[in-house]
N, C-alpha and C positions, 0 to 999 in steps of 0.2 A: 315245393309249393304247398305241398300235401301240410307241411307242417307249419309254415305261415300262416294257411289258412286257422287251423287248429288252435292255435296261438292267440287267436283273435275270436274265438269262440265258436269258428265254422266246424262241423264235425263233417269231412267231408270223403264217400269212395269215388275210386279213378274210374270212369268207365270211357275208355279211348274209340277212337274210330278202327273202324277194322274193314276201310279202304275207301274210294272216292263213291261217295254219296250214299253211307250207311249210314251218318250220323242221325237222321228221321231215327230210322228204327234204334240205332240206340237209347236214343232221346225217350222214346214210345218205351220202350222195355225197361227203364228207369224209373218212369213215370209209374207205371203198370206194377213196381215193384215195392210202389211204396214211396218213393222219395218225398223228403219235404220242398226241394228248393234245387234248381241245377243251372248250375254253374259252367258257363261255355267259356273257357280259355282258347284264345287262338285271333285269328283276323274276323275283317266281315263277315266274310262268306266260310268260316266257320259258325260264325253268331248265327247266321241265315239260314244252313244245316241245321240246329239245332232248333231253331225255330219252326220248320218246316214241323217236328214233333211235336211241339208244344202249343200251338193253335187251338182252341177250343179249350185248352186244360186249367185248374185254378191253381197249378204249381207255378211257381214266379220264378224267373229267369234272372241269372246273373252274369257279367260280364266281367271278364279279364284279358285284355288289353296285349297280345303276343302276336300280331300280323300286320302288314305290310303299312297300313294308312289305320286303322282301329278308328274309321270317322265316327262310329256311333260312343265309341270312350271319349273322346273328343267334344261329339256332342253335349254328352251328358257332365262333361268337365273334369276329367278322368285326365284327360290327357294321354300316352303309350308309356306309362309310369307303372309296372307290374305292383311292385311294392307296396306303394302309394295308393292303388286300387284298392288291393287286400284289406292294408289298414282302411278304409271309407267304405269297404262292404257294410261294416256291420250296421251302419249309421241310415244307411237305404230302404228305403220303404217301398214296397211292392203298389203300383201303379197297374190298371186295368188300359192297356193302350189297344187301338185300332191297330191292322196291318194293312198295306197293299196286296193285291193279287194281280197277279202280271198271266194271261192264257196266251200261247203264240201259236202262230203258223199250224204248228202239227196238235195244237187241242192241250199241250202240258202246262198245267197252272202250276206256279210258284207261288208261294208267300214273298212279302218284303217289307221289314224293317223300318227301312231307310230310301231307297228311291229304286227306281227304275230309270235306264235309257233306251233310247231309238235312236238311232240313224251314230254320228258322230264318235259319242262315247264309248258304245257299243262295238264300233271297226274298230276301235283301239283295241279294248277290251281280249275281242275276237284275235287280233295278229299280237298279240303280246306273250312271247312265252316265259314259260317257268323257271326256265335258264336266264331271263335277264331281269324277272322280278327278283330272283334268289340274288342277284350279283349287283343289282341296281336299287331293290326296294323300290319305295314312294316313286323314288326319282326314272321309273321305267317306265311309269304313265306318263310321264313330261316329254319321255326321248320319244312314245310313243306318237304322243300331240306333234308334237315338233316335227317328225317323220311326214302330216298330213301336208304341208306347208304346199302350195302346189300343184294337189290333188284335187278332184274335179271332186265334189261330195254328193254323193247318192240323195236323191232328196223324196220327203214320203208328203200324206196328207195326216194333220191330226185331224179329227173331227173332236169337238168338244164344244158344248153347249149351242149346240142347234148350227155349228159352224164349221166350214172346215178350212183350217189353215197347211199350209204348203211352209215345209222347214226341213233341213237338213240334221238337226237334233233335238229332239227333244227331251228334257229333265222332269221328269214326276217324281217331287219329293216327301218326304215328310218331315225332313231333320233342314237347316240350314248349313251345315259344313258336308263340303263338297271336297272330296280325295283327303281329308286331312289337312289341307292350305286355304281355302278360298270360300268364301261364303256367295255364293249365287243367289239361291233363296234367299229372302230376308223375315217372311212375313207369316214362319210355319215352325212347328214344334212338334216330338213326338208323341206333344198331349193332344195335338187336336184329330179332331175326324175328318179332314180333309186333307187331298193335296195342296200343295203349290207346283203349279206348272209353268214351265219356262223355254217359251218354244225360241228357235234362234230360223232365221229366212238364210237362204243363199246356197246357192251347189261352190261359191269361192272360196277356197279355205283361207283365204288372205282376210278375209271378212271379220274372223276370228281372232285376231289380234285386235280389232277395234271393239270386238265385245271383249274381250280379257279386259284390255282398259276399262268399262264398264264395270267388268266385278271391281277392279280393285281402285275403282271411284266414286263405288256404290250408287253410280249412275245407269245403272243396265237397264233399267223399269222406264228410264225415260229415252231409251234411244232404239231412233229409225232400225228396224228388223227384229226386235226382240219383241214379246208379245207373254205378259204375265198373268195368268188365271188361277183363282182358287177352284177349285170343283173336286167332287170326289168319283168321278169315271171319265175315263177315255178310249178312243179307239184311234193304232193307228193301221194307214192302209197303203198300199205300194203303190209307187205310181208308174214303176218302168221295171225291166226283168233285175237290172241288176239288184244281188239282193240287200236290203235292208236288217241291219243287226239289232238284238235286243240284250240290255244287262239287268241285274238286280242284284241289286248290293256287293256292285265290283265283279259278279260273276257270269257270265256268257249266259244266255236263257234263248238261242232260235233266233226265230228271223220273224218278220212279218206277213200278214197281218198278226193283230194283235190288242190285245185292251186291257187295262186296267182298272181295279176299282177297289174302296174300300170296304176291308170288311172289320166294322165295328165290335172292340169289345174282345181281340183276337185272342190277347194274352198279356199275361201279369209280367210288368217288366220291375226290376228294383232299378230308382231313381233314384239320384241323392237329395236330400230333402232340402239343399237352397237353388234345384235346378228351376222348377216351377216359379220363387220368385223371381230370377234370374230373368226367365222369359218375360215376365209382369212386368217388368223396370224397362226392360228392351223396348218394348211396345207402348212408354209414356211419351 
């Protein structure tokens, strides 16, 4: 990879992780050392690790596309094409983008990318292990959805804009591609400084196959239970002992209570330069 990149005019050193949740202080001891530019290869919640360092800093982040769903390669029109990323780095121009910040239950703030969930997403998330994403990939979120079919869904309160709604999941995003298949969001980019939030009503899991028709009829915004805000903070609150789960960007992050909010201006992201028109056309 070292020498593709090189190929293409990236002069780039390897600095790897050196175990589950050092990549901050890697990222930090990079930056600290001088780097022009750092490059996260791997899935989200690698991007997300790295990210976690690079908050506040004017070093620009790059992405290559090696894990499970890669929604934010995706996003930005990458696709899970390793190669094809490499080649189209060069052409990317460094973007000043906002992040989310996700605080839970025990007080730990996360950064986030790309979204956050509560309640639904999030029990996935939580009972999905590493043995069946390794042997399943992508398609180990599906077995996992599929698994709820039945199940009685834990349900919380959001509070958001002077109001509180009662849902069983809620989506705080900032990208439109959701697990790498499905677009939920429709009406949000990682250029802008809000969420898109997308709450879903019901403790039935049966309920959710009639929103799934929704995403993939691009009817969801208009139908009975679903509930769409832009805003850039929220809180959400439990409403019964059983507990309630939280993710960010594909990764476990606690239980609730819990809020989120934007912080403006977080870090330099490289963009390919027809993503932004892309978005522009979307929204004629």
């Amino acid at each position: 990879m070292l020498s593709e990149l090189r190929r293409h005019g990236i002069w780039a050193t390897l600095a790897a992780s050196r175990g589950l949740g050092t990549l901050p202080q890697v990222t930090r001891e990079c930056v600290d050392r001088g780097a022009d530019l750092i490059i996260a290869c791997g899935g989200d919640g690698t991007i997300n690790e790295v990210a976690q360092g690079l908050v506040g800093s004017d070093i620009p982040l790059g992405i290559l596309p090696a894990g499970t769903a890669n929604v934010l390669a995706c996003e930005l029109g990458f696709g899970s094409n390793l190669g094809r990323t490499i080649r189209n780095l060069p052409s990317c121009r460094p973007h000043r983008i906002s992040a989310g910040l996700l605080t839970n239950a025990a007080g730990v703030a996360r950064y986030f990318l790309l979204m956050a969930g509560a309640g639904l997403d999030a029990f996935i998330v939580y009972n999905i292990s590493a043995q069946l994403k390794r042997r399943f990939g992508k398609a180990a979120y599906w077995i996992g959805g599929f698994r709820q079919l039945g199940r009685s869904l834990e349900e919380f309160h959001v509070h958001l804009d002077g109001a509180l709604h009662r849902c069983s999941f809620a989506l705080v995003t900032k990208v439109r591609n959701y697990g790498g298949d499905l677009e939920i969001a429709r009406k949000v980019s990682i250029l802008d400084d809000h969420f898109e939030i997308v709450l879903f009503e019901g403790a039935e899991s049966y309920r959710y196959l009639k929103y799934f028709l929704g995403v993939a009829t691009n009817s969801l915004e208009r139908m009975s239970g679903v509930t769409v805000r832009r805003a850039r903070r929220a809180e959400f609150l439990p409403l019964e002992e059983r507990p309630v789960h939280l993710q960010v960007d594909g990764e476990y992050a606690g239980q609730l209570p819990g809020r989120v909010e934007i912080v403006p201006d977080a870090l330099r992201l490289l963009i390919p330069p027809d993503y932004a028109a892309r978005i522009q056309d979307s929204r004629r």
